[in-house]
C-alpha positions in Angstrom: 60.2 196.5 162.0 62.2 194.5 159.1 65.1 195.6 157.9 65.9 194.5 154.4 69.4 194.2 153.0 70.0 194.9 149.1 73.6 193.3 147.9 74.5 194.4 144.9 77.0 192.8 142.2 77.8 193.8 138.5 80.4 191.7 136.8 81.7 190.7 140.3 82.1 187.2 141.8 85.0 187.3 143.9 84.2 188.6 147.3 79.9 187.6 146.6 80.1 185.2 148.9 82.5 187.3 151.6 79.3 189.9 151.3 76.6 187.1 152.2 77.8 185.2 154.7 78.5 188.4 156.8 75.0 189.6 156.7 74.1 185.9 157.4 76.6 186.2 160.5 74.8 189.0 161.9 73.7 188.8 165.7 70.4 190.6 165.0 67.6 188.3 165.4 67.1 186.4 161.5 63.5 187.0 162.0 64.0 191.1 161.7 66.1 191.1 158.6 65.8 189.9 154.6 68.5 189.8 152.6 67.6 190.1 148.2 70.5 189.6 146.6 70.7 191.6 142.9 73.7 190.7 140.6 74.6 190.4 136.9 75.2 187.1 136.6 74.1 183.9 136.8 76.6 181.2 138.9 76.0 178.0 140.2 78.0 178.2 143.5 76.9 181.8 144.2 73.5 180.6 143.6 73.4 177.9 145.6 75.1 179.5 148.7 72.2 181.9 148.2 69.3 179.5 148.0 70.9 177.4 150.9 70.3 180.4 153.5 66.9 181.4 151.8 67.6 184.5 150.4 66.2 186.1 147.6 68.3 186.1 144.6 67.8 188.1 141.6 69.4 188.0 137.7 69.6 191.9 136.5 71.9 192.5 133.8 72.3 196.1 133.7 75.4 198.4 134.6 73.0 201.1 135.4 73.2 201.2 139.5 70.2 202.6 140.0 67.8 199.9 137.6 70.0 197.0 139.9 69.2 198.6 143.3 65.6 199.8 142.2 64.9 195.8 141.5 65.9 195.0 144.6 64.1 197.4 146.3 60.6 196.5 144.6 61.2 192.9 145.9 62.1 193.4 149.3 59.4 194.4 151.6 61.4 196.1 154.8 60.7 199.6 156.2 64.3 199.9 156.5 66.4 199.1 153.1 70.0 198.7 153.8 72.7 198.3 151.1 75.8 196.4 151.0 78.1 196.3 148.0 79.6 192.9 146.8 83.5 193.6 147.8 82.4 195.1 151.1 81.1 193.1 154.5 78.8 194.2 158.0 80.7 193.4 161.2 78.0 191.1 162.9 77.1 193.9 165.2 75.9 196.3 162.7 72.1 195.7 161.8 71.4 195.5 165.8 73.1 199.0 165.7 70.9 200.0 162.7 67.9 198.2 163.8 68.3 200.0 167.7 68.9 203.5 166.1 65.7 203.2 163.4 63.4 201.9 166.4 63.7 204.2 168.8 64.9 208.0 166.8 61.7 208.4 164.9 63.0 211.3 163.3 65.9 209.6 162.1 65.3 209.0 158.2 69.3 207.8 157.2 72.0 206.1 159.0 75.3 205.8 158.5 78.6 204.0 160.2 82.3 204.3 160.3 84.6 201.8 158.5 87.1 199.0 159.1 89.5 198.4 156.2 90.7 195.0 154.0 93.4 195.1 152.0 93.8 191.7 150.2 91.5 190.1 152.5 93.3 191.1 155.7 92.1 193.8 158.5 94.0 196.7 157.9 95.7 198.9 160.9 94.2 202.5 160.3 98.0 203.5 161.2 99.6 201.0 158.0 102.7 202.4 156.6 101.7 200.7 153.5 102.5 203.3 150.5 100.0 201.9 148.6 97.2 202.1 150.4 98.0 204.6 153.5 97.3 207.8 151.6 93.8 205.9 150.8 92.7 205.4 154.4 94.3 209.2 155.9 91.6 210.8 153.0 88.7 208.7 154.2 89.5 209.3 158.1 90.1 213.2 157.1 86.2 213.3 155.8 84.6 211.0 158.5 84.0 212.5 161.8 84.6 210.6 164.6 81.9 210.5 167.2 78.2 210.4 166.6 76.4 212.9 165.1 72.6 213.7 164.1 72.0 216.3 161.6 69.2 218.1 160.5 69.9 218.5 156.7 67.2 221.8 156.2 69.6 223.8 159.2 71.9 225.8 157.4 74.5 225.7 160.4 75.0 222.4 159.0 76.4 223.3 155.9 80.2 224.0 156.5 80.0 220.5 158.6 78.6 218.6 155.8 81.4 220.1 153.6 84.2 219.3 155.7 83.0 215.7 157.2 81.5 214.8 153.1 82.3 211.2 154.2 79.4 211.2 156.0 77.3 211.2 152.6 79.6 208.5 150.8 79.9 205.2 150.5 77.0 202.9 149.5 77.6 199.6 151.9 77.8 202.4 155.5 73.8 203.9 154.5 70.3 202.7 155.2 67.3 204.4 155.0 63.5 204.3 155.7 61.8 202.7 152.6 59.7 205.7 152.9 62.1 208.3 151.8 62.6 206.0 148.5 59.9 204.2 147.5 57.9 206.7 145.7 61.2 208.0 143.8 62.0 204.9 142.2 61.3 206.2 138.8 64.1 208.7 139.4 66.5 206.3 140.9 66.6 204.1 137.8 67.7 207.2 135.7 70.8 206.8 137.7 73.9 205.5 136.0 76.3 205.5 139.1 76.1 207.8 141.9 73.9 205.8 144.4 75.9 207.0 147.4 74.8 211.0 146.4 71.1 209.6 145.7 70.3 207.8 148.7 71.4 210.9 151.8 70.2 213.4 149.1 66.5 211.7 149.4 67.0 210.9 152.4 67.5 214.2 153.6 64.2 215.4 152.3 62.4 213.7 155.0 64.2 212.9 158.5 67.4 213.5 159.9 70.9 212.1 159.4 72.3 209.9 161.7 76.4 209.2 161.6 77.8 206.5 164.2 81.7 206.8 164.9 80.9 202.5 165.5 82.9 201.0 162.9 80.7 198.4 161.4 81.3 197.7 158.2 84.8 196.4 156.3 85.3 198.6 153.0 87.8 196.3 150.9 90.8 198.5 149.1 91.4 197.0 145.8 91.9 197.6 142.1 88.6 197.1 140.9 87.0 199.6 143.1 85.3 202.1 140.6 86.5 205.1 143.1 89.7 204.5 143.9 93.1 204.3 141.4 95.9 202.6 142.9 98.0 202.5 139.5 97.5 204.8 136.1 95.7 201.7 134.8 92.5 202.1 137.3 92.8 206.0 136.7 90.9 205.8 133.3 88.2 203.5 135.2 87.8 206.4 137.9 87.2 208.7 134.9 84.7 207.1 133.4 83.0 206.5 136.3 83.1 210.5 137.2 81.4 210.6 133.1 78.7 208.7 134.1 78.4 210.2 137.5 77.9 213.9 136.4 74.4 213.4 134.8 73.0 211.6 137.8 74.6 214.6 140.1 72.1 217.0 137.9 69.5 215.1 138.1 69.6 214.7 142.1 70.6 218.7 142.1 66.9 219.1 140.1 65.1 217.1 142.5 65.8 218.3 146.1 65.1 221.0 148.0 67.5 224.2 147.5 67.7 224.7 151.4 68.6 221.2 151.3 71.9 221.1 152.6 73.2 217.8 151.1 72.5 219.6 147.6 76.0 222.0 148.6 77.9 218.8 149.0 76.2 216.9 145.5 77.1 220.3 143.8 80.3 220.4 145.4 81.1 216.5 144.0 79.4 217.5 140.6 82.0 220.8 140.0 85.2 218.3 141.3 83.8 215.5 139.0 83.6 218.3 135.7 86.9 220.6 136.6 88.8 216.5 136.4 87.3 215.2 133.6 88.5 219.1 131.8 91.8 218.4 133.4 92.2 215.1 132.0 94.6 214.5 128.8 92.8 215.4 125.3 93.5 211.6 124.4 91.1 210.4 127.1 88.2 213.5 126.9 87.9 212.2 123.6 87.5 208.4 124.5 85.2 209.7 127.7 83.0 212.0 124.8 83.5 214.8 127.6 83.8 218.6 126.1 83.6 221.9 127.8 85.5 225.0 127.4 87.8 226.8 129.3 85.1 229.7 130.7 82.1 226.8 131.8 85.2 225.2 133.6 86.1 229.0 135.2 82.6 228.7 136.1 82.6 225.9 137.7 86.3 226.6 139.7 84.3 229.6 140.9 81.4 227.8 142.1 83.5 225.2 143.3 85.2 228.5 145.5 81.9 229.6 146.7 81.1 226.3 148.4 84.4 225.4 149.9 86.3 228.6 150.5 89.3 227.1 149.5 91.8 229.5 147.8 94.8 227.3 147.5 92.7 224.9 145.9 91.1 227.8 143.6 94.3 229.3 142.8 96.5 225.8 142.0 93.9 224.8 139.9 93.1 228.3 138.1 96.4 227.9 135.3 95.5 223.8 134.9 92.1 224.8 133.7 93.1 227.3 131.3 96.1 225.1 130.0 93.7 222.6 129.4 91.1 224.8 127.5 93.9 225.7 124.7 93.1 223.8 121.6 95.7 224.0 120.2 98.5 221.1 120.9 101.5 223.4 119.5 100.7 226.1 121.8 100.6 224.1 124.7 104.1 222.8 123.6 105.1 226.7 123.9 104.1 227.3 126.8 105.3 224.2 128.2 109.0 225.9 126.7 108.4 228.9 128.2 107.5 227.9 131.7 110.7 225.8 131.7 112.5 228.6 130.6 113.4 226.7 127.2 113.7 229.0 124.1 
């Protein structure tokens, strides 16, 4: 069995090399892994490094996720594709982990780890009092169980554990997945824009099981240039338009899987969240985004959103935002700013 490893880098040089060299590092045997190598960019030391450990390194200059990844894919040859993002890096232990679980679960058509943290290229204590990034690293412990689990995505038991422990489905450098579940839906995955961590358990799930590992193999780097996360109001515009692209590729994975699926609850779940904050956002920036919907489709969706979760306090804190936010008119929404601060 070969496992092949697809880094992927758009506009992104800084932490390249970080990436490489710890797949290099790994202490599974070099003979049962390939590493292709898909970036933006052409760069001499990058390139070298790359050619100097024989890996396969390839120029695609598209933001579209899905076109980068797809590339890779169509050049690598293993049964098991593994992905690693550029800012992220595998602890040297985790394609032996991969490589053990693929081997001997047959049934087992996804797997996905636990994560370290680096925060300005330093291991980060899960317990850091750090205000900037503390709040970060509670959210993605709150989602991620902690012990191993396999799950049988067509159980509907499943469903209320997939919705609480979502963590499990996110994060493109923790997944692999047999080449199998992906290789004949390659014309679909280059239609996707940005949401490659929904895509790949999605699929996934439509023909094995999903394996979680509480291990914690792989180093998710914490920085300001991470599409998903905004540390200051200047990265929260960046984490809007990457919800704007995200929401087409959410429908089309929604179209494409089974109903009784039960990764399409959690996709639907991200797909509602993604629309109900893009409506929430200030008109200034709907307008730069091109995002429109009025106030009853974003009722819809808070109700949908309900069904799924069950979460009143959530349903009933956002219920006023939403129809704030569906008033055209900017001289009404100065009144009623008045009036809820009791100014006349």
């Amino acid at each position: 069995m070969l496992i092949s490893v697809i880094i992927s880098a758009y506009n992104r040089r800084e932490f390249l090399k970080n990436a490489i060299r710890s797949v290099y590092n790994q202490l599974l045997d070099k003979g049962l892994y390939e590493v292709v190598v898909v970036k933006s960019f052409e760069d001499k030391d990058i390139d070298d490094y790359i050619a100097k450990l024989g890996y396969k390194n390839i120029v695609y200059d598209t933001p579209n996720y899905g076109e980068r990844v797809s590339a890779g894919i169509e050049e690598s040859k293993g049964e098991i594709l593994a992905f690693l993002e550029d800012d992220d890096e595998f602890k040297p232990n985790k394609l032996s982990k991969m490589y053990n679980v693929f081997s001997t679960q047959k049934e087992v058509s996804y797997f996905h780890d636990t994560r370290d943290y680096i925060y300005y290229d330093k291991i980060v204590d899960l317990n850091t009092k750090d205000p900037n990034i503390s709040w970060i690293i509670r959210y993605l412990e709150e989602i991620t169980p902690h012990e191993d689990v396999l799950i049988d995505p067509f159980d509907k038991r499943v469903g209320n554990f997939l919705i609480k422990y979502y963590g499990t489905l996110a994060t493109v450098s923790l997944m692999a997945v047999r080449r199998s579940c992906l290789e004949n839906k390659l014309t679909l995955l280059k239609q996707i824009k940005q949401a490659l961590e929904d895509f790949v358990p999605a699929f996934a799930a439509e023909c094995g099981k999903l394996f979680h590992t509480a291990d914690r193999l792989t180093r998710y780097r914490i920085h300001n240039m991470n599409n998903s996360i905004a540390l200051n109001e200047k990265d929260i515009l960046r984490k809007l338009f990457f919800l704007r692209r995200s929401t087409n590729d959410l429908k089309i994975i929604i179209d494409n899987i089974s109903p009784k699926n039960r990764v399409r609850s959690v996709v639907k779940m991200r797909l509602l969240e993604a629309k109900l904050t893009l409506h929430n956002s200030p008109e200034e920036i709907k307008e730069k985004l091109g995002y429109k919907q009025n106030v009853l489709s974003a009722i819809k969706d808070l109700s949908e959103l309900y069904l799924i979760k069950h979460d009143l306090h959530e349903f009933l804190n956002l219920f006023p935002h939403i129809i704030y936010n569906g008033i055209p008119s900017k001289r009404m929404k100065i009144l009623i700013k008045r009036i809820v601060k009791g100014v006349r």
